[in-house]
ROKOLNU-966408 format. One record per residue (C-alpha): residue number from 0; residue in three letters; x, y, z. Coordinates in steps of 0.02 Angstrom, whole numbers, plus 50000, padded with zeros to 5 digits. Layout:
<sites>
SITE|NUM|ALA|X|Y|Z .
...
</sites>
This chain:
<sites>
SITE|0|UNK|49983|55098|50181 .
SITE|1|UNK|50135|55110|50290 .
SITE|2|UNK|50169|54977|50408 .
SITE|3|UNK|50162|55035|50587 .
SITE|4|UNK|50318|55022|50683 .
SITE|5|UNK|50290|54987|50862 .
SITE|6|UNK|50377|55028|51008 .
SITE|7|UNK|50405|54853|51058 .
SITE|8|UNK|50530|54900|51214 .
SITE|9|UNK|50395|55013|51292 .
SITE|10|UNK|50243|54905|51252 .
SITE|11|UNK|50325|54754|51334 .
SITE|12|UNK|50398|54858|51483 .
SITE|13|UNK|50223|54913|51555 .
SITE|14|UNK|50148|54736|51490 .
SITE|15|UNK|50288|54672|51622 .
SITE|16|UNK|50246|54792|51774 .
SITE|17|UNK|50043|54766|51734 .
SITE|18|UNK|50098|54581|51742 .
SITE|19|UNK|50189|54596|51913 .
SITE|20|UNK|50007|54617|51972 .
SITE|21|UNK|49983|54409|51900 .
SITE|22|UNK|50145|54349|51997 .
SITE|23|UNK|50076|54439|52152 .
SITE|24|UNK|49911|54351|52119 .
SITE|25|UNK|50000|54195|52099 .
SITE|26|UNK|50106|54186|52230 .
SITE|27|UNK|49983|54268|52387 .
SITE|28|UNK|49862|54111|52326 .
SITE|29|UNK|50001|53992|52345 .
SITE|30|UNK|50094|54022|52466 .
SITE|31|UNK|49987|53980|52613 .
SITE|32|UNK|49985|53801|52571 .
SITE|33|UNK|50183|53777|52630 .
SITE|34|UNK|50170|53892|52778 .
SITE|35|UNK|50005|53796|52837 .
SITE|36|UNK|50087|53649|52944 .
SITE|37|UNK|50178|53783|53042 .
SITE|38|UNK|50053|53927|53074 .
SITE|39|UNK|49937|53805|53122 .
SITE|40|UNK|50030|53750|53251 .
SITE|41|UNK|50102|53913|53313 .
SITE|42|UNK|49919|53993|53337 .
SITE|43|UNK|49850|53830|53408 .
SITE|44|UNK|49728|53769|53289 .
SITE|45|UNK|49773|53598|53265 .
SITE|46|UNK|49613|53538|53311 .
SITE|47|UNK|49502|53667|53266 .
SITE|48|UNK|49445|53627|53098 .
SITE|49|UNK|49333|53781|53057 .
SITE|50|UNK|49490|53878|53092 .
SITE|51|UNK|49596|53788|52997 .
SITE|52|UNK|49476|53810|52863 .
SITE|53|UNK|49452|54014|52885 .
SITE|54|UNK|49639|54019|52889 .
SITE|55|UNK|49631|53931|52692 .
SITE|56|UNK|49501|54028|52623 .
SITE|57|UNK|49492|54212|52719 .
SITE|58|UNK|49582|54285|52563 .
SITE|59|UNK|49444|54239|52472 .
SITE|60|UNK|49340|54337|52540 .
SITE|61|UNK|49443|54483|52500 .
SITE|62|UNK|49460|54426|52306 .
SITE|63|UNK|49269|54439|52297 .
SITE|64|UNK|49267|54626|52392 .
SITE|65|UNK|49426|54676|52290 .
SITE|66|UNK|49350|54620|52098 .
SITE|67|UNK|49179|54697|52175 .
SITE|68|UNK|49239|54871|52213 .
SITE|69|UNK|49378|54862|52063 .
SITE|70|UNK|49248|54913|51923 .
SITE|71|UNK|49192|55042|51986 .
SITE|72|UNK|49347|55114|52051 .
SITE|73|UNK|49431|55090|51883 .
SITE|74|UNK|49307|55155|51775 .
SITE|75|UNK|49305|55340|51906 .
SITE|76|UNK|49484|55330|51944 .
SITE|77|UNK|49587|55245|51812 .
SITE|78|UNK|49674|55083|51793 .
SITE|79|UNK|49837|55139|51851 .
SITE|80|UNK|49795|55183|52024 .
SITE|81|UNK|49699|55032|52037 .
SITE|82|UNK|49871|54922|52017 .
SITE|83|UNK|49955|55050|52130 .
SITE|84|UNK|49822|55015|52255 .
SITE|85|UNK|49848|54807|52208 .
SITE|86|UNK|50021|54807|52266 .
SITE|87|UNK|50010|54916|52423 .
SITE|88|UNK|49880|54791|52484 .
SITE|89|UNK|50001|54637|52428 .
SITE|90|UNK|50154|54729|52516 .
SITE|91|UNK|50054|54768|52672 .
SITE|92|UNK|49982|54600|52677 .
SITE|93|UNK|50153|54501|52631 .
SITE|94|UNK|50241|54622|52799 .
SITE|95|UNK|50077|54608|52902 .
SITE|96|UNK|50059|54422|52899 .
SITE|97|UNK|50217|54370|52933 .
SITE|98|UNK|50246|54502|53069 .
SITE|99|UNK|50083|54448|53192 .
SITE|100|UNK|50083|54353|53333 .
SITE|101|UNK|49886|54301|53357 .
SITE|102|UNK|49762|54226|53254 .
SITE|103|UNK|49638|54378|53210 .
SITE|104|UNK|49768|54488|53136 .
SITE|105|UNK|49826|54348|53022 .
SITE|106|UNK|49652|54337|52956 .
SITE|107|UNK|49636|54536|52928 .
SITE|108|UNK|49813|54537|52841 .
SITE|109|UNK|49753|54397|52726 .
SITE|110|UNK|49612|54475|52672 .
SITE|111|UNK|49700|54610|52641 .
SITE|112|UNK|49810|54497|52530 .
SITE|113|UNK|49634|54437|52463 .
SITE|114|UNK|49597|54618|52416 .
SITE|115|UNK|49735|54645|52303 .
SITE|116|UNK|49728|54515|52221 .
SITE|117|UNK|49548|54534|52194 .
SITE|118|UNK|49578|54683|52138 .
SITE|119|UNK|49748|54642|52008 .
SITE|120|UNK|49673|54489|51955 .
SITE|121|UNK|49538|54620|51860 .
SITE|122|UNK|49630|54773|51821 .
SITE|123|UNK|49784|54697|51766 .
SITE|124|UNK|49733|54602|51610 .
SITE|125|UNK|49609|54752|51568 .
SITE|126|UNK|49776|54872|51576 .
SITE|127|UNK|49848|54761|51462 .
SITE|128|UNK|49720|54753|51317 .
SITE|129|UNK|49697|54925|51323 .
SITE|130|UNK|49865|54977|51295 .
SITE|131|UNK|49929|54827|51172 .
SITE|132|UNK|49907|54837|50996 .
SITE|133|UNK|49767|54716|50909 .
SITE|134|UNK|49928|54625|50786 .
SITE|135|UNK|49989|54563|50976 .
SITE|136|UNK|49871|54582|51105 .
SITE|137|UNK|49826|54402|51146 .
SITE|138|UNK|50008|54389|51175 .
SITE|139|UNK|50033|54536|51289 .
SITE|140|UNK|49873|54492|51415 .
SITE|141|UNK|49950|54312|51418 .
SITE|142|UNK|50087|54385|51484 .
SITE|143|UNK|49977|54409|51622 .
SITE|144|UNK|49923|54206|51634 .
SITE|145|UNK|50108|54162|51627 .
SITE|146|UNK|50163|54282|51774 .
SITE|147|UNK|50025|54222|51882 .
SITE|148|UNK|50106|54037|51845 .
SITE|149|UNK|50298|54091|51873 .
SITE|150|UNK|50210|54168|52051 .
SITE|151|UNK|50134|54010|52105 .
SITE|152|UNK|50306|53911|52045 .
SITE|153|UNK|50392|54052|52154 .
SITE|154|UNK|50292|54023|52298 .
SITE|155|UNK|50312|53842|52302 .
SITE|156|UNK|50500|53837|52285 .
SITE|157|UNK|50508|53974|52412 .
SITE|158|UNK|50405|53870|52544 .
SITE|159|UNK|50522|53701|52472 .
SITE|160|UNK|50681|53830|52510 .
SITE|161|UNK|50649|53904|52670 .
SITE|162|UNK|50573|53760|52748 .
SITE|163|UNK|50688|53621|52867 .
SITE|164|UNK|50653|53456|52860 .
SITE|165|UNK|50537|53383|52976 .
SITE|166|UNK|50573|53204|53040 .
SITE|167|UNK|50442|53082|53024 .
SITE|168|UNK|50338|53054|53173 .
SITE|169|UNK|50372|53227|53244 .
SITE|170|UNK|50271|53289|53370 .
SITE|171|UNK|50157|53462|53353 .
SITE|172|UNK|50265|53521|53498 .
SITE|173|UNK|50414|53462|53426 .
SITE|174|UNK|50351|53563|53262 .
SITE|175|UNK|50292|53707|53362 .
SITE|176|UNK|50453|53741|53437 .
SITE|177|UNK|50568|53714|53293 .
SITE|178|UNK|50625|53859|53188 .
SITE|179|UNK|50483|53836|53051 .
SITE|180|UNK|50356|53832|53168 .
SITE|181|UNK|50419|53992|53232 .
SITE|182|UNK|50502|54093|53112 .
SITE|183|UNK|50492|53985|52942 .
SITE|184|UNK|50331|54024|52922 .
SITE|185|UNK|50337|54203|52939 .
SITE|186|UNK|50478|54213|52793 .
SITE|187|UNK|50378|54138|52660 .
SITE|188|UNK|50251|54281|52689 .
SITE|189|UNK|50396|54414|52689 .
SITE|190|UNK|50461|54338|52546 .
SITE|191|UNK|50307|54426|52445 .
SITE|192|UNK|50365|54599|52507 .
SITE|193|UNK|50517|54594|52370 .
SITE|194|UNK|50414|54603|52239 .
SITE|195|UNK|50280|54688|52304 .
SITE|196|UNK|50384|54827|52323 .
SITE|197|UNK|50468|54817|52150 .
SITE|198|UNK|50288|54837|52095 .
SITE|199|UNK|50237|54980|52189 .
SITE|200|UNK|50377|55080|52137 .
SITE|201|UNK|50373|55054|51950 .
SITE|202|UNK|50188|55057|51936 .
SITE|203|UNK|50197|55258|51982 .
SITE|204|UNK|50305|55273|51810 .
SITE|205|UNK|50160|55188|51721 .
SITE|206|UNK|50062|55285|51618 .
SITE|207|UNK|49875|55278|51621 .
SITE|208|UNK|49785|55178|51491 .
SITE|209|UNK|49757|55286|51345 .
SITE|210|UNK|49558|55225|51330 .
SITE|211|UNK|49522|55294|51509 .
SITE|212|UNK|49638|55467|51463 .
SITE|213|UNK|49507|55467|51291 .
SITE|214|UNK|49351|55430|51401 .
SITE|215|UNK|49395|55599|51524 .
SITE|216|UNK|49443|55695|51398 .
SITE|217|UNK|49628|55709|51420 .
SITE|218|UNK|49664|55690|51208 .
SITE|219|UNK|49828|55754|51198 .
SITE|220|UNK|49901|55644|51346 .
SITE|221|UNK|49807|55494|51243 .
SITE|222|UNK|49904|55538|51072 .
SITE|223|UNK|50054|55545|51153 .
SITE|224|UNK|50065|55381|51244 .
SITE|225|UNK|49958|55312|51072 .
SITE|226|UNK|50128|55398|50995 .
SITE|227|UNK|50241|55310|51082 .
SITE|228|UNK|50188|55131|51074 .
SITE|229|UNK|50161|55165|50874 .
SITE|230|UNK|50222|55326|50797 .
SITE|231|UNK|50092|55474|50746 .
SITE|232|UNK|49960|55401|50610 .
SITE|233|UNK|49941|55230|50734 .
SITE|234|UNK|49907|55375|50860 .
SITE|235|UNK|49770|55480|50758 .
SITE|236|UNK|49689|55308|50688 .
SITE|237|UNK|49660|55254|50868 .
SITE|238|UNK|49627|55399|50949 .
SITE|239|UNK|49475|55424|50798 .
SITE|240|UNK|49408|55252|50825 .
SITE|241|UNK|49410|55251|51035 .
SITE|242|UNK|49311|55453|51029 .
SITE|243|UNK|49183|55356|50887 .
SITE|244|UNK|49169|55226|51015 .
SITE|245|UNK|49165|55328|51148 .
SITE|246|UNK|49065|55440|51066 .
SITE|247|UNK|48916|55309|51013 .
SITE|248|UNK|48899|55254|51203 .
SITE|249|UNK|48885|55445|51269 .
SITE|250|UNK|48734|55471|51168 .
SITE|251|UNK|48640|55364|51293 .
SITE|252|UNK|48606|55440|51460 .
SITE|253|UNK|48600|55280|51585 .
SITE|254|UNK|48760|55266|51714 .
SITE|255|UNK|48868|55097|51675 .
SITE|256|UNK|48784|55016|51815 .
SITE|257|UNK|48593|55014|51720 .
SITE|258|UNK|48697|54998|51539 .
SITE|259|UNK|48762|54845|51606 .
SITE|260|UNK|48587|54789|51620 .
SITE|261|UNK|48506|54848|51473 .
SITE|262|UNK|48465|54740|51326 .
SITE|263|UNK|48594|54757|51208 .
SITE|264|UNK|48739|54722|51352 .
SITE|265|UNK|48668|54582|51431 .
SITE|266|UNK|48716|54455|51299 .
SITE|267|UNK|48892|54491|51307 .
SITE|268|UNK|48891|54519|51503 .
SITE|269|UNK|48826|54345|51505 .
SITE|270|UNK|48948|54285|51378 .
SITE|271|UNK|49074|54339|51504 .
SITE|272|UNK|48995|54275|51675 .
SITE|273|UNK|48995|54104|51601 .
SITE|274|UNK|49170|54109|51521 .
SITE|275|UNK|49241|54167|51703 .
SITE|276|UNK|49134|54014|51804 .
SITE|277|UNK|49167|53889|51660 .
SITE|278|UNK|49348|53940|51680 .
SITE|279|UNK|49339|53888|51854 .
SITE|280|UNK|49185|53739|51850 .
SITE|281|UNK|49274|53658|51733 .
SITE|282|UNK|49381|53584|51881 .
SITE|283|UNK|49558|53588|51843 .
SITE|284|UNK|49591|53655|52018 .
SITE|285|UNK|49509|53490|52113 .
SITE|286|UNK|49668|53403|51988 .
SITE|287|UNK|49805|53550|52079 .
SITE|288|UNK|49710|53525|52246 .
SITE|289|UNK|49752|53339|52246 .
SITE|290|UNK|49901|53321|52128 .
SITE|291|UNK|49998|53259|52295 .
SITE|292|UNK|49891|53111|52321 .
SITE|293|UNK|49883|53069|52120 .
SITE|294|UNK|50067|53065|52126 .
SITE|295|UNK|50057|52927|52283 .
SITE|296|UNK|49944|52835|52179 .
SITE|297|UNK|50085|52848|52049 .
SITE|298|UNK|50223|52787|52158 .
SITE|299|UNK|50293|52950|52226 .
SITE|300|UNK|50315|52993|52408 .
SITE|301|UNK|50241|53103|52488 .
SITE|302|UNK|50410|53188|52562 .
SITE|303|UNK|50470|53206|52372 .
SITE|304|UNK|50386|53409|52371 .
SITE|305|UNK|50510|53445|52235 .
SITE|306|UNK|50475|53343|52098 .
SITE|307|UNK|50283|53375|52139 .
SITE|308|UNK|50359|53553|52125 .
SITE|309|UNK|50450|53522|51961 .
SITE|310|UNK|50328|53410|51877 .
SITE|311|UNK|50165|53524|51902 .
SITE|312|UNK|50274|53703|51874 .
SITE|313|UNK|50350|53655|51722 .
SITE|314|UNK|50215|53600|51639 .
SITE|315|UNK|50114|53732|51683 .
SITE|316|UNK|50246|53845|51635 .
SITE|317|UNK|50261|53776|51484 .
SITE|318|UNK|50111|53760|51409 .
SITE|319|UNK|50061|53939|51464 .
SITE|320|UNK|50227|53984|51366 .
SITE|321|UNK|50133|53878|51197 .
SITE|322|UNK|49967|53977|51228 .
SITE|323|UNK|50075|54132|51218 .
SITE|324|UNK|50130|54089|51051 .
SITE|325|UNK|49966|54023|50986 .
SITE|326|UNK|49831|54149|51026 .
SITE|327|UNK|49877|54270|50907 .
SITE|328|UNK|49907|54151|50770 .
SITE|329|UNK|49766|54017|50795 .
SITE|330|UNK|49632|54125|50883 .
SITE|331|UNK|49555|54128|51037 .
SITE|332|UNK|49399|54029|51013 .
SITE|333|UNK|49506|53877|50924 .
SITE|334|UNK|49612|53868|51087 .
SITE|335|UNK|49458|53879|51194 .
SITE|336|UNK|49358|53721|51099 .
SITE|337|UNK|49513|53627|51110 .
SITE|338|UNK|49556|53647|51309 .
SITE|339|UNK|49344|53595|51329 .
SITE|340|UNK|49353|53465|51236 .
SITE|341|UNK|49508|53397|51263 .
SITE|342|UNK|49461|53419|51467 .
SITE|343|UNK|49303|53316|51424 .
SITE|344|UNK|49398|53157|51341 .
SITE|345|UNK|49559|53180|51502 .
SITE|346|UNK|49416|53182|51609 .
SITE|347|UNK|49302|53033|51556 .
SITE|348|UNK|49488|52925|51539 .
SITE|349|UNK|49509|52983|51716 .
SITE|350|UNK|49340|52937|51781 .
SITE|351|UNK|49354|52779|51700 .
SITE|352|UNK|49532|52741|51780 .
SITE|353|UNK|49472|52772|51945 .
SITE|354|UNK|49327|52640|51925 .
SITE|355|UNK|49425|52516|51852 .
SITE|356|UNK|49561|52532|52012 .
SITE|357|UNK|49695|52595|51895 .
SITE|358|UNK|49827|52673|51955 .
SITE|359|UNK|50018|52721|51955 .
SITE|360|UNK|50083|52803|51770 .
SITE|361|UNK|49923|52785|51679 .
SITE|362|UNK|49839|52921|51815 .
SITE|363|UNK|50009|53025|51813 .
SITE|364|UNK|49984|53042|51632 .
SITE|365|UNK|49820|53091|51621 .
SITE|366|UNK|49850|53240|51773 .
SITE|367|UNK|49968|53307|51684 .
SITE|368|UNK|49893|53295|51501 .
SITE|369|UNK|49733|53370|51591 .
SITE|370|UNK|49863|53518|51672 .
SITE|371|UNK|49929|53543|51485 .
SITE|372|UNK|49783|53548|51406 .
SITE|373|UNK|49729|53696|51552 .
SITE|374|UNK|49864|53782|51545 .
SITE|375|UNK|49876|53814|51366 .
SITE|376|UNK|49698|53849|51333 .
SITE|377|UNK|49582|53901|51448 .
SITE|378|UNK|49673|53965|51595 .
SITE|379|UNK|49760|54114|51484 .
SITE|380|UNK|49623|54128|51350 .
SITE|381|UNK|49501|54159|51460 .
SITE|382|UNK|49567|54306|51535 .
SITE|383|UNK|49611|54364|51369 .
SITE|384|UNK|49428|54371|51311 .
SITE|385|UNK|49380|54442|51448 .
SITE|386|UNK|49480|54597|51425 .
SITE|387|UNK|49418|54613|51260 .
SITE|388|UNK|49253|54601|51254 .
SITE|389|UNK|49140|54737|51343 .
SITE|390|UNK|49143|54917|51275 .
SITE|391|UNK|49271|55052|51319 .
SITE|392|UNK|49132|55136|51425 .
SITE|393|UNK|49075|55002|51557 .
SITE|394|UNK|49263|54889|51515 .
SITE|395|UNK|49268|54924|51718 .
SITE|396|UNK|49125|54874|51786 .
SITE|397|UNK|49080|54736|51676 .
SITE|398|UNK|49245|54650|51702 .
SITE|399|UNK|49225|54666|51893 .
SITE|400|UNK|49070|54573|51886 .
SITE|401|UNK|49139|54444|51771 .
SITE|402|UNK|49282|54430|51894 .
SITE|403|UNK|49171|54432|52041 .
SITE|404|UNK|49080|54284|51954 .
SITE|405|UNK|49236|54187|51925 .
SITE|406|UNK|49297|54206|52130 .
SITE|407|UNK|49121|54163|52185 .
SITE|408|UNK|49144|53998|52055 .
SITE|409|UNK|49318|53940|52139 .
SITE|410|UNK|49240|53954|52305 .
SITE|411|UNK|49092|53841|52260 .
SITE|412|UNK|49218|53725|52161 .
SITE|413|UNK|49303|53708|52318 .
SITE|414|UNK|49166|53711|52445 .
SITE|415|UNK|49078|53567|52355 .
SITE|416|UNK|49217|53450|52298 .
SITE|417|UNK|49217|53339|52462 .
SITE|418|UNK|49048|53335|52428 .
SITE|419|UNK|49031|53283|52259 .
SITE|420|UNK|49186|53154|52306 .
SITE|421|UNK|49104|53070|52440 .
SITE|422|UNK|48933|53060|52330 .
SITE|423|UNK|49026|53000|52181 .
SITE|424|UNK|49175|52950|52241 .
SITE|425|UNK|49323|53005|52123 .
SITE|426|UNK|49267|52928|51967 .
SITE|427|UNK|49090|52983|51970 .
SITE|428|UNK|49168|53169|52003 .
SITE|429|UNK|49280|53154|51871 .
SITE|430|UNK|49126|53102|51738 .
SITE|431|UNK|49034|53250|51801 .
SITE|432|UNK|49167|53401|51763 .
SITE|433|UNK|49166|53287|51600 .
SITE|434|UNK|49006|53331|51570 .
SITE|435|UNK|49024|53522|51625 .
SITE|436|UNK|49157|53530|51499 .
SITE|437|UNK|49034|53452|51365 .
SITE|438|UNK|48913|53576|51401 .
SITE|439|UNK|49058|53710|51390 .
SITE|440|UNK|49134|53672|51236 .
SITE|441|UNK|48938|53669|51150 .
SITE|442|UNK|48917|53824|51234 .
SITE|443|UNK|49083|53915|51151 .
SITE|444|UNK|49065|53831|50984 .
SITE|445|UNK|48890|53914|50981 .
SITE|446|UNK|48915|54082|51069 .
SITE|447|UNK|49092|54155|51070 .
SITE|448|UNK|49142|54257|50921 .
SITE|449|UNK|49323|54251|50858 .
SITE|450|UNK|49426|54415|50931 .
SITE|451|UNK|49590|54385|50855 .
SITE|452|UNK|49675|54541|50756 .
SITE|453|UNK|49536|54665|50791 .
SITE|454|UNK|49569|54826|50909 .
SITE|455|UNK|49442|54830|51054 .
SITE|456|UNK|49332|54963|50936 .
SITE|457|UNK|49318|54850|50800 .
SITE|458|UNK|49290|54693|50921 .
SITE|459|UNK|49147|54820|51014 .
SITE|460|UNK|49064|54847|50845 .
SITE|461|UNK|49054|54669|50777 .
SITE|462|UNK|48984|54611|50960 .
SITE|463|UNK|48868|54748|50993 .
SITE|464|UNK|48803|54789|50823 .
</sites>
């Protein structure tokens, strides 16, 4: 049999403008953290700390509406003008935000910002599988992962860049008045709107997803765009095995709504639900959240932003960058054991540190090995699965509600942690996400099948058989 040739230009060029969808995500999340001192004091809510904390978290209320209504939408009206939607919500939001001058608009504008990336954070790494070849596809959905990382590096150098030093001891007034507090602010929201707009205009010369072109009948668009990304007899194979997919799953008369519900589904629905909450339960953002006081502890200022900024970026960047190369070759379920496990030894050492009153390089270390370990495992992996998993019919629907699931787990994960911390205190914390990620890596080691090299129909057969 003749090895396929693949298209490798094309394949990675609408991998890249799916992926702008990840930076987006990335930087919108970010991004509020280094305008926060200023807006704050602009709108006059110093001392209001339910505002404050509607100010951090409005988005997510649109994440949780956008992955809600993204299903749906996708599986009626395709995945392309799903991410066309995505980034005219992060371009109106990035120009909206930055352009108000009260309080309630800046809410509305980043919920808006909320929306899309609600909305990308789904249909992006769905895009992806469905157009990527089995030989690479881990790869090209990690692109995905490592976009979202390069956003939230771009977002924090941006805030680092635009931002003027603030003397010690200043004043709100003082802060209020100065150029940050009036217009400083506003850029690092505009900033978004470059490449916002970069990904509006290229994803209109996206092609659809060929699986969604197969499941409305449009069979000659499908073989062409199956043509392009891997010459003719790649196009006829797939095209035979996505209409005896296809075709298996019309022969039952429920809507994707009930399928999702019936027996045979629910074991993989709840296969994703818990891979999307242990994703976020297994408390690697607590260790982002409050990597500026664990470098203190290490002997670090807190006025040295950039080698927070270098320290946590790189190695993020990095180790997404070693996921990339690995999940192809080692398989997704090896990676995932190994960032559970490995989180539940970094996280016992932690716990332990904190109760013996260690501190300085011995907590530095274990942050970072604990943002390593994340980063190359379960962070990209996850969203890899994900995208892999359900059947071509419901893909839509069922990743909206594991993405749904996964928003609704960061906002407990957050909502709880000062909680937990004051309970606990940070040791006791620490030896419970341990023990999360213990009951996640028995969990995988039981449960998740391996997905590496199959295509989607292959993966659907072995799963749902």
């Amino acid at each position: 049999m003749t090895a396929v040739r693949y298209n490798q230009p094309f394949i990675l060029g609408i991998t890249l403008v799916s992926a702008l969808g990840g930076l987006l995500f990335g930087y919108d999340w970010v991004v509020i953290g280094g305008a926060k001192p200023f807006y704050e004091r602009f709108f006059e809510i110093t001392h209001s700390p339910s505002l404050q904390g509607w100010a951090m978290s409005s988005a997510l209320i649109g994440c949780l509406l956008g992955a809600v209504v993204s299903g749906w939408l996708a599986d009626r009206f395709g995945r392309k003008p799903l991410l066309t939607t995505a980034a005219a919500l992060f371009t109106l939001s990035a120009l909206g935000t930055g352009a108000v001058d009260s309080y309630t608009p800046f809410i509305l504008f980043r919920v808006l910002g909320g929306l899309g990336i609600g909305m990308a954070s789904a249909i992006s790494p769905m895009y992806i599988a469905e157009t990527a070849p089995a030989a690479f596809r881990g790869r090209l959905v990690s692109v995905n992962q490592l976009t979202i990382v390069i956003g939230i590096l771009a977002a924090q150098i941006t805030n680092y860049l635009i931002a003027d030093t603030v003397a010690p001891g200043a004043g709100d007034t003082d802060i209020q008045l100065s150029w940050n507090g009036q217009w400083g602010w506003r850029w690092m929201f505009w900033a978004e709107a470059f490449p916002a707009l970069i990904f509006l205009g290229l994803s209109f010369l996206i092609p659809e997803s060929p699986r969604f072109l197969l499941k409305k009948g449009h069979q000659a668009k499908a073989a062409t765009l199956l043509g392009r990304i891997g010459g003719r007899d790649y196009a006829q194979t797939e095209v035979r095995n996505i209409l005896s997919s296809l075709k298996k799953q019309s022969d039952k008369t429920e809507r994707p709504q009930s399928t999702l519900l019936s027996k045979k589904i629910r074991p993989v629905l709840i296969l994703g639900i818990v891979l999307a909450v242990f994703q976020q339960w297994c408390g690697i953002n607590v260790v982002f959240n409050y990597a500026e006081e664990i470098f203190v502890a290490a002997g670090y200022t807190v006025s040295d932003m950039l080698f927070n900024i270098i320290i946590t970026g790189t190695i993020n960047l990095v180790f997404t960058l070693v996921a990339m190369r690995m999940v192809d070759s080692l398989g997704r379920k090896k990676l995932m054991l190994l960032g559970a496990g490995g989180l539940t030894l970094i996280y016992f050492l932690l716990g332990g540190s904190y109760l013996l009153g260690l501190q300085g390089i011995v907590i530095l270390v274990l942050v970072l090995l604990g943002i390593a370990t994340y980063a190359m495992t379960l962070a990209p992996v996850t969203w890899v699965i994900l995208s892999e998993i359900f059947p071509n019919r419901i893909r839509g629907a069922a990743m909206a509600v594991a993405t749904t699931a996964l928003w609704g787990a960061s906002f407990l994960l957050t909502f709880t942690f000062p909680f937990l911390n004051r309970l606990l205190q940070a040791g006791g914390t620490f030896w419970l996400y341990a023990f999360i990620c213990l009951l996640g890596f028995l969990f995988l080691r039981k449960k998740l099948p391996e997905t590496k090299g199959k295509t989607l129909e292959e993966i659907e057969k072995h799963i749902h058989q």
